[in-house]
N, C-alpha and C positions, 0 to 999 in steps of 0.2 A: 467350667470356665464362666467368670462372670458374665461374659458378652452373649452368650447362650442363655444366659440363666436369665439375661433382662429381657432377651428376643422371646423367651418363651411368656414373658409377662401378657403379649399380644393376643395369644390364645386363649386365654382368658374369657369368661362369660363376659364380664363386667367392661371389657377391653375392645369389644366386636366391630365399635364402631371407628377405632384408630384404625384397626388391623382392615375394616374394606377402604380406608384412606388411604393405606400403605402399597395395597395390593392395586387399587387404581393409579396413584404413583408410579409403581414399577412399570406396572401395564403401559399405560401413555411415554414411559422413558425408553422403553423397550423400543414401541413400535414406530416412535417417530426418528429415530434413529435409519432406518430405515422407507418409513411411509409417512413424512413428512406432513404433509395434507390431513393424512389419518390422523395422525396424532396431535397434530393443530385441534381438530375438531373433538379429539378425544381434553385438550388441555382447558378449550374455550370455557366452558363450563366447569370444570374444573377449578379453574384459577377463580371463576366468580363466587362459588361455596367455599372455597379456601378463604376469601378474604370476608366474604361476610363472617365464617366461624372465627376467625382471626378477631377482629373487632368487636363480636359478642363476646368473647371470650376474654377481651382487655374492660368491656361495661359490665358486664356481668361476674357478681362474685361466688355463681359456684361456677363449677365444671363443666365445658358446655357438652363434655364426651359422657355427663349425666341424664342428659336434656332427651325426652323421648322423639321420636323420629318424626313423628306428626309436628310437635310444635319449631322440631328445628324446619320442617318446609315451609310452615305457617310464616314464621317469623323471615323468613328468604324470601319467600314469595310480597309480603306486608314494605320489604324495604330494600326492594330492588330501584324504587324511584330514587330514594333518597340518596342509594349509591350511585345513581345517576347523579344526581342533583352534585353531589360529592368526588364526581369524577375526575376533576383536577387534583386532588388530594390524594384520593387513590393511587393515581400515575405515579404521584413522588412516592408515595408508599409501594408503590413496585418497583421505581428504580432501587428505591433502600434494599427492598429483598434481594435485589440478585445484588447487590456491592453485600450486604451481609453474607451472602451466600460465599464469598467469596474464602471472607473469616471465617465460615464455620469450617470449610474444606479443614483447610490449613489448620485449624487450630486444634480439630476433631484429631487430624493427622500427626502434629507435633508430640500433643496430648497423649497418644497411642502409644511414642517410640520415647516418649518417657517412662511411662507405664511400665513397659518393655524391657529397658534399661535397668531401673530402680527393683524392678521386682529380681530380677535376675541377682542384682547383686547384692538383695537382700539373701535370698537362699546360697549364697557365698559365706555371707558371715557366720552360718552356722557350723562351718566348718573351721575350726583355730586354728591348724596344724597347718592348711596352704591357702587359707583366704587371703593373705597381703599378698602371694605370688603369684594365683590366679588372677586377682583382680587387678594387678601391676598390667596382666598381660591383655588382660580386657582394655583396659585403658588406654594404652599405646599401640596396641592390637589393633583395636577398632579406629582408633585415629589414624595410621598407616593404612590400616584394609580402606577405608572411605576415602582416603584422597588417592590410593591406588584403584578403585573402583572410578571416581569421577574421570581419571588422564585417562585410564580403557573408555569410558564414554565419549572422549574428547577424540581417541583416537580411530573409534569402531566404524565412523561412517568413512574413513580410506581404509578400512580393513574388508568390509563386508558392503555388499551391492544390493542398495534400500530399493530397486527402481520397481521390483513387482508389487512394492505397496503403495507407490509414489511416485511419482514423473516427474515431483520437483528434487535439483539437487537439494544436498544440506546445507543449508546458510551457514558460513562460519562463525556470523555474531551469537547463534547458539551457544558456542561452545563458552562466550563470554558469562552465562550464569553459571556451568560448570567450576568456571575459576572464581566467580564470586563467593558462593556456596563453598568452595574450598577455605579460601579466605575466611570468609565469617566461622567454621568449625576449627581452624587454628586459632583462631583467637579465642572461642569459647578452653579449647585445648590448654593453651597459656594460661586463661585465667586457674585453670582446676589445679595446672602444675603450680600454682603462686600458692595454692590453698594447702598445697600439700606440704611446705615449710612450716603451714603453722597444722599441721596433724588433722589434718579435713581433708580425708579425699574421695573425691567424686566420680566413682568408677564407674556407674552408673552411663555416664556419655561414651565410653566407646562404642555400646550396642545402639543408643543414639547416635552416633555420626553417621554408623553402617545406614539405618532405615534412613538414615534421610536423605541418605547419598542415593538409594534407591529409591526411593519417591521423588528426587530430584528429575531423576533419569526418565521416570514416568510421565511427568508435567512438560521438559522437553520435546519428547515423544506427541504428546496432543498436543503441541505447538505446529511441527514439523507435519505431520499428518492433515492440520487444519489449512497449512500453505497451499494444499494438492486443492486448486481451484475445479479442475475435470473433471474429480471425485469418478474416478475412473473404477470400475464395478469387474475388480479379480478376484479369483477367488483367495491369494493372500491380503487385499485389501482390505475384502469382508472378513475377514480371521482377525486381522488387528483393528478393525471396529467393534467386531463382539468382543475381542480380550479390552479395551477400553473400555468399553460398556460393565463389562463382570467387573472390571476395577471399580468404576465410579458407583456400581450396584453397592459393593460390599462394604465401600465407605459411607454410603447412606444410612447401611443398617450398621455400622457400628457408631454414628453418631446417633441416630435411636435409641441404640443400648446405651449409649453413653447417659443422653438425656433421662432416659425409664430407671439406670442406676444410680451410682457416682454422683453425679453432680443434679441429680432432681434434690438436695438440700441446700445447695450452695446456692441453685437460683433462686430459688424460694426466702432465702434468707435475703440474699443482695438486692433481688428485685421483687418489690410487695405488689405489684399489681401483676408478675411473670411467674403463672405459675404453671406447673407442668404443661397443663393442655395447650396453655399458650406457647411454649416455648418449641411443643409441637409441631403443632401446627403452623407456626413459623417457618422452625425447618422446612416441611413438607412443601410451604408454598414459596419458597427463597427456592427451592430445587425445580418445580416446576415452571417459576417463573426464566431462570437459570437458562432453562431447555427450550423454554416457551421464545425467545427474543432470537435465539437461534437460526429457528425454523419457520419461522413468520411469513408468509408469503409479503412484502411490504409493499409489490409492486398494488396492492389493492388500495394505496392509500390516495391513489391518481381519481378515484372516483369522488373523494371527498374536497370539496372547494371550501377550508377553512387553510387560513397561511399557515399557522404554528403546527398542524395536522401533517399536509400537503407536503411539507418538507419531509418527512419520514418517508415516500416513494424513493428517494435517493439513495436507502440504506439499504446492506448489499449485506447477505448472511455468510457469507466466509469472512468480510472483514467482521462483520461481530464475535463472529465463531472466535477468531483470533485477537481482538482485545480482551473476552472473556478470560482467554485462556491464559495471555499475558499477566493479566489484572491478578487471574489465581496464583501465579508464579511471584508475581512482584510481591503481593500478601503472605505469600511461604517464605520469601527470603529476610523478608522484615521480621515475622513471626519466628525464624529461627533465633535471631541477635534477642530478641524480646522474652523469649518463651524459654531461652538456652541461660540467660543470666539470671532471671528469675525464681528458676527452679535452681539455679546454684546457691543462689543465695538464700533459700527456703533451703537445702537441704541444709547450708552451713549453719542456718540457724538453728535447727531439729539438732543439727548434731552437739554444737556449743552447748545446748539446753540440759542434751542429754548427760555432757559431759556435767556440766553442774549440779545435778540431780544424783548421781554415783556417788560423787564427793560428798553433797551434802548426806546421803543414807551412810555413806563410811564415817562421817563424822558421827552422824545419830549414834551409831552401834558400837564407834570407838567409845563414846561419853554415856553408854547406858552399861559399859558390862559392870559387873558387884562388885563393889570393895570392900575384902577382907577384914574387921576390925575384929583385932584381938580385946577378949577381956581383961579386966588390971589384975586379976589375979595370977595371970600366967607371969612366965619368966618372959621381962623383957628382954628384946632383940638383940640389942648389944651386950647385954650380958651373956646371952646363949650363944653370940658370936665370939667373944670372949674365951667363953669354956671352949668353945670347939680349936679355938686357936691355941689354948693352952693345952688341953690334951695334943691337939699335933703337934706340936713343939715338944712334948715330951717324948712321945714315941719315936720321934725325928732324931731325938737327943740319943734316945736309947738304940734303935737301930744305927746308927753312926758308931757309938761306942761299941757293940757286938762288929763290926763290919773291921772297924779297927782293928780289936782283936786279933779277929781271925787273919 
C-alpha cells in the first residue's frame, strides 16, 4: 500500500530527524490526553522548536531536516530574542495553525475517501462483462447505504443508553449535521445522475458517501463527548478516549504519508517557497498547537497584569475543546460541497479527454491502413466485373434451360 510505503520513508537514515518530531508528537498527544499538565510541559517547548524550524525553513532555501544538529541549536538558541521581540506575530501565526489545522483534518480525510472510491472503481473496469452493473450498484448502493447509515445515527441515541461514557443527554441539534451532510451527498448524487445522460458516470461516490457518512458519525461523537463538562473517569469513558485518540493518531500519519507521497509534487509546484520540510513541519505544529489551546491551564494568565493578556484567564478548556471541534465539523461539511463537485468535474474532464483521444487514434488507423493500387497492365475492374456477370448469366441461362427440360 502506498500509505505504508510513504510511512516507511521515516526510517530512513537521511529522515531521523522528522521521525524523532514524529514520535515527540505522538508522545505529547498521547499523554496529555490524559496528564494534562504533563503534556503542557512536554508541548511548551515543543511548540517553540516547531516554530523556529517552521520559519528557518520558509528563509532558508535548503532543507532544514538537512541542517546538522549542532547548528539547528546554535541557530535556536542565537534567535530566541528575536522571537520574543516577534511575539505578536507569532500569536497570529499560531492562531493560523490551529484554523489550518482544521483544513488539513478534513481535507486529508475527504482526500482519502476519494482515493478510495476512484481506485475501486477503476479495478471495476477491468472487468467488460459486469462493470456497468456492479458499478450501477456501487452507485446507488452507497447512496442508500450512507443516508440509511446517517437516520441509524440519528436514531441510535433512543435506541442505545450513552450515560456510562457521558452524563450529558444527546442534544438533539446534533442530529441537524446528520440531515445536513445528507442533503449535501444527494445533491452531489443528482449531480452524477445529470452526468450520466450525457455517458459520464461517476461511480466512484457511492464508496465516497459510505466514508463519509462514517467520518461524519465520528466528528459528532467528539462533539458529544466534549459536552461531558465532569469528564467523569469510567472505565467505558476512557475506552472512548483512547478509540478517539487511535482515530486522530491514524489521521495524522496518513496525512504524513499523504504529504511524504502524492502530493509532495503538487506542493512544490503550487507553492515556490512550500517545500516539503515546510509543509511538514506545519502539519506537525498546526497538530500540536490543535492540542496545545486545549489543555492550557488559562487560569495562569491572572498573574499577568497586561489587559489584551489578562483577558485570556476568562477562557474555559471545554468550551474551546468544543468550538475546536465544531470548527472541524463546519470545515468537513463545506469541504464536502467543494471537494465532492470538484472531483466531479476533474473526473468528467479525464473522462471527455479520454474520449477524444480513442477517437482521434480510430481516426489515425482508419486514415493510415494501405491502399491497393492496381497496375495498368492488369484487366480493369469493370471489365472483370463484366466477364463475371457474363459468364453468370450464361450458366444461369443454361441451368434453367436443363431444369426445363427435365
Amino acid at each position: 500500500m502506498e500509505i505504508i510505503y510513504n510511512l516507511k520513508k521515516l526510517f530512513k537514515k537521511e529522515n531521523w530527524r522528522l521521525l524523532a518530531l514524529v514520535i515527540w508528537l505522538f508522545i505529547g498527544v498521547t499523554i496529555i490526553q490524559f496528564l494534562p499538565l504533563v503534556g503542557i510541559f512536554i508541548f511548551l517547548p515543543f511548540l517553540t522548536f516547531l516554530m523556529f524550524l517552521y520559519l528557518l525553513s520558509l528563509i532558508s532555501k535548503k532543507n532544514v531536516m538537512e541542517y546538522p544538529p549542532w547548528k539547528i541549536v546554535l541557530l535556536l538558541v542565537l534567535s530566541l530574542p528575536v522571537l520574543l521581540l516577534l511575539s505578536i506575530v507569532l500569536i497570529i501565526l499560531f492562531a493560523f495553525s490551529i484554523i489550518s489545522y482544521f483544513f488539513f483534518t478534513s481535507w486529508f480525510i475527504l482526500y482519502a475517501c476519494y482515493l478510495t472510491g476512484i481506485g475501486l472503481d477503476r479495478k471495476l473496469l477491468k472487468y467488460p462483462k459486469s462493470r456497468t452493473f456492479l458499478r450501477i450498484i456501487i452507485f446507488f448502493g452507497g447512496l442508500v447505504g450512507s443516508l440509511l447509515l446517517l437516520y441509524l445515527f440519528m436514531i441510535g441515541p433512543t435506541l442505545f443508553d450513552f450515560s456510562a461514557i457521558s452524563t450529558v443527554e444527546f442534544p438533539l441539534f446534533l442530529n441537524l449535521v446528520y440531515v445536513i451532510v445528507g442533503g449535501t451527498l444527494v445533491g452531489l448524487a443528482i449531480l452524477g445522475i445529470v452526468l450520466m445522460f450525457k455517458r459520464i458516470f461517476n461511480a466512484w461516490l457511492g464508496i465516497f458517501f459510505i466514508l463519509v457518512a462514517v467520518y461524519t458519525l465520528f466528528l459528532v461523537v467528539k462533539i458529544y463527548l466534549g459536552l461531558d463538562e465532569s469528564n467523569i473517569e469510567t472505565i467505558p469513558s476512557i475506552w472512548a478516549t483512547i478509540g478517539t485518540l487511535v482515530v486522530d493518531l491514524l489521521i495524522l500519519l496518513y496525512a504524513l504519508s499523504t504529504l511524504m507521497g502524492s502530493n509532495a509534487e503538487f506542493l512544490t509546484k503550487r507553492f515556490k517557497r512550500m517545500g516539503i520540510d515546510t509543509a511538514l513541519l506545519w502539519l506537525i505544529f498546526s497538530k500540536v498547537a490543535y492540542e496545545f489551546i486545549h489543555h492550557f491551564p488559562y487560569s495562569l494568565f491572572e498573574q499577568i497584569q497586561i489587559p489584551w493578556i489578562n483577558v485570556l484567564k476568562d477562557l474555559d478548556n471545554d468550551t474551546i475543546n468544543l468550538a475546536k471541534n465544531v470548527a472541524v465539523l463546519v470545515f468537513f461539511i463545506i469541504l464536502i460541497l467543494i471537494i465532492g463537485i470538484y472531483e466531479i468535474r476533474k473526473y468528467t474532464r479525464e473522462q471527455i479527454e479520454l474520449k477524444k483521444e480513442v477517437a482521434e487514434e480510430v481516426k489515425k488507423l482508419a486514415s493510415s491502413l494501405p491502399t491497393i493500387e492496381e497496375p495498368s497492365t492488369m484487366i480493369d475492374e469493370t471489365e472483370l466485373a463484366e466477364g463475371v456477370d457474363i459468364a453468370n448469366s450464361k450458366e444461369f441461362t443454361n441451368s434453367w434451360n436443363k431444369n426445363e427440360n427435365e
